[in-house]
C-alpha positions as CSV (number, residue, x, y, z in Angstrom):
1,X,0.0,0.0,0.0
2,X,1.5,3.3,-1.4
3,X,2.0,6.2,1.9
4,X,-0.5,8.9,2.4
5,X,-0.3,11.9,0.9
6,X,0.4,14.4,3.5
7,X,-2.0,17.0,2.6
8,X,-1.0,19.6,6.0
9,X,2.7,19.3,4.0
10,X,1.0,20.2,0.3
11,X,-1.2,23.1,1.8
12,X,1.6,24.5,3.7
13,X,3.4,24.4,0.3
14,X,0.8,26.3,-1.4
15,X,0.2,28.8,1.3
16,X,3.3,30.8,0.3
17,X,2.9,33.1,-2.4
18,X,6.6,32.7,-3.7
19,X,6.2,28.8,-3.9
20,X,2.8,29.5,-5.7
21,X,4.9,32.1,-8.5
22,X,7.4,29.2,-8.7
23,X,5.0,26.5,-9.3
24,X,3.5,29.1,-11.6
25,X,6.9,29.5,-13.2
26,X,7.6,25.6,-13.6
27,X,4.2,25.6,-15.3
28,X,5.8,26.8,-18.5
29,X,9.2,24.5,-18.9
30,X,12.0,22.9,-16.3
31,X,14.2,25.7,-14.5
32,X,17.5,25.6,-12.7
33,X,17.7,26.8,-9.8
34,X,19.5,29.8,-10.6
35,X,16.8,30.6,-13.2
36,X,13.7,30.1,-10.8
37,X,15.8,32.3,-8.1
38,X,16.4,35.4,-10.9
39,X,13.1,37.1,-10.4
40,X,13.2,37.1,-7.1
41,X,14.8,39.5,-4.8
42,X,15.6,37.1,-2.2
43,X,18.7,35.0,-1.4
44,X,19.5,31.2,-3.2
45,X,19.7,30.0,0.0
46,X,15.9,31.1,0.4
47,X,14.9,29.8,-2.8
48,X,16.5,26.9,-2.3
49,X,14.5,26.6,1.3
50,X,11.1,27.3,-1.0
51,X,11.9,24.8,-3.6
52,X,13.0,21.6,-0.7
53,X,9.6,22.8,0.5
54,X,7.7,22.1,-2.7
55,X,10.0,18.9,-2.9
56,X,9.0,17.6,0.3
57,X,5.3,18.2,-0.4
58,X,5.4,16.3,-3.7
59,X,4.5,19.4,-5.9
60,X,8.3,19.0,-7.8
61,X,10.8,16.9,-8.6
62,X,14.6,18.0,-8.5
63,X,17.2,16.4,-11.1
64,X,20.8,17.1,-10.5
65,X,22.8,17.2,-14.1
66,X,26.3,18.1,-13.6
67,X,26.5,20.9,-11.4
68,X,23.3,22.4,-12.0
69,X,19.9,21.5,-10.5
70,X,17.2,21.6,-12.6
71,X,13.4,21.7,-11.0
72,X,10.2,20.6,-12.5
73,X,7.1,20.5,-11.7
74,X,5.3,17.1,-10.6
75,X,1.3,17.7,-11.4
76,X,0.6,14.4,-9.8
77,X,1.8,16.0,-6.6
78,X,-1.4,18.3,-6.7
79,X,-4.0,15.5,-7.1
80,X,-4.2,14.5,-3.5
81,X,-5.2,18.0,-2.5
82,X,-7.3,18.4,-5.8
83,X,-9.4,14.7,-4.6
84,X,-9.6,15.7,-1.0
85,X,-11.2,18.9,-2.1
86,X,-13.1,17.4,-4.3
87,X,-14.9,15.3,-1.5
88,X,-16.2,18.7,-0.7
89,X,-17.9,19.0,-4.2
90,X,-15.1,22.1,-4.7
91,X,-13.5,21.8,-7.4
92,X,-13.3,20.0,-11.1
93,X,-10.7,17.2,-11.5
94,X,-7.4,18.2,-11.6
95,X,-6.6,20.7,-14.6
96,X,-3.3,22.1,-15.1
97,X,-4.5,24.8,-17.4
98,X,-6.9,25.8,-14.4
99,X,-4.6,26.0,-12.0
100,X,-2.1,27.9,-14.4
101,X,-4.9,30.9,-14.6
102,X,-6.0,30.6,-10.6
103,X,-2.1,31.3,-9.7
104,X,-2.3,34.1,-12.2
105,X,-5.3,35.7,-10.7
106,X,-3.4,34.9,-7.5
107,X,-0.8,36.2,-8.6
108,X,-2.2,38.7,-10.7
109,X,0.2,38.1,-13.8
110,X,-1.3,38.0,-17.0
111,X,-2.6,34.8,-18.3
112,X,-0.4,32.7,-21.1
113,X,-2.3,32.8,-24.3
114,X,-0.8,30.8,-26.1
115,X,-3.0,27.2,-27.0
């Protein structure tokens, strides 16, 4: 029998708006860790404590090749939230492209376009 989620450790993870712009950032392509820290005016060293956060919750997935670490996101990670909220009669099945225009509400970037 696979572990439980641990759903206090994914909404933790998504209760921080700077984890919610990365995950919003990872939404587009794979980012090293450099690359996810540029737009932020905080330290590496905090970014890096954001992005072990979203790794220990299950939201990401970090790849070391060479000396850079690259992050991606890992959509399965939100379905245990997404079906325990769902219980509730919430929200719709998981959909990546509606969670990509909540964290830009949330966020208040503008939408991607593209299709």
């Amino acid at each position: 029998m696979p572990p439980e989620p641990d759903l206090d450790a994914i909404f933790a993870a998504l209760a921080d708006p700077t984890r919610r712009a990365i995950l919003s950032m990872l939404l587009e392509d794979d980012m090293a860790v450099t690359d996810v820290a540029a737009p932020f005016g905080i330290s590496l060293a905090a970014i890096s404590k954001h992005l072990a956060t979203l790794a220990s919750a299950g939201l990401i997935q970090q790849e070391r090749r060479g000396r850079i670490t690259w992050c991606k996101l890992d959509p399965e990670g939100m379905r245990p939230a997404a079906v325990w909220m769902r219980a509730f009669g919430l929200v719709d099945p998981l959909d990546l492209d509606d969670f990509e225009r909540f964290l830009a509400v949330e966020l208040q970037m503008p939408p991607d376009d593209q299709a």
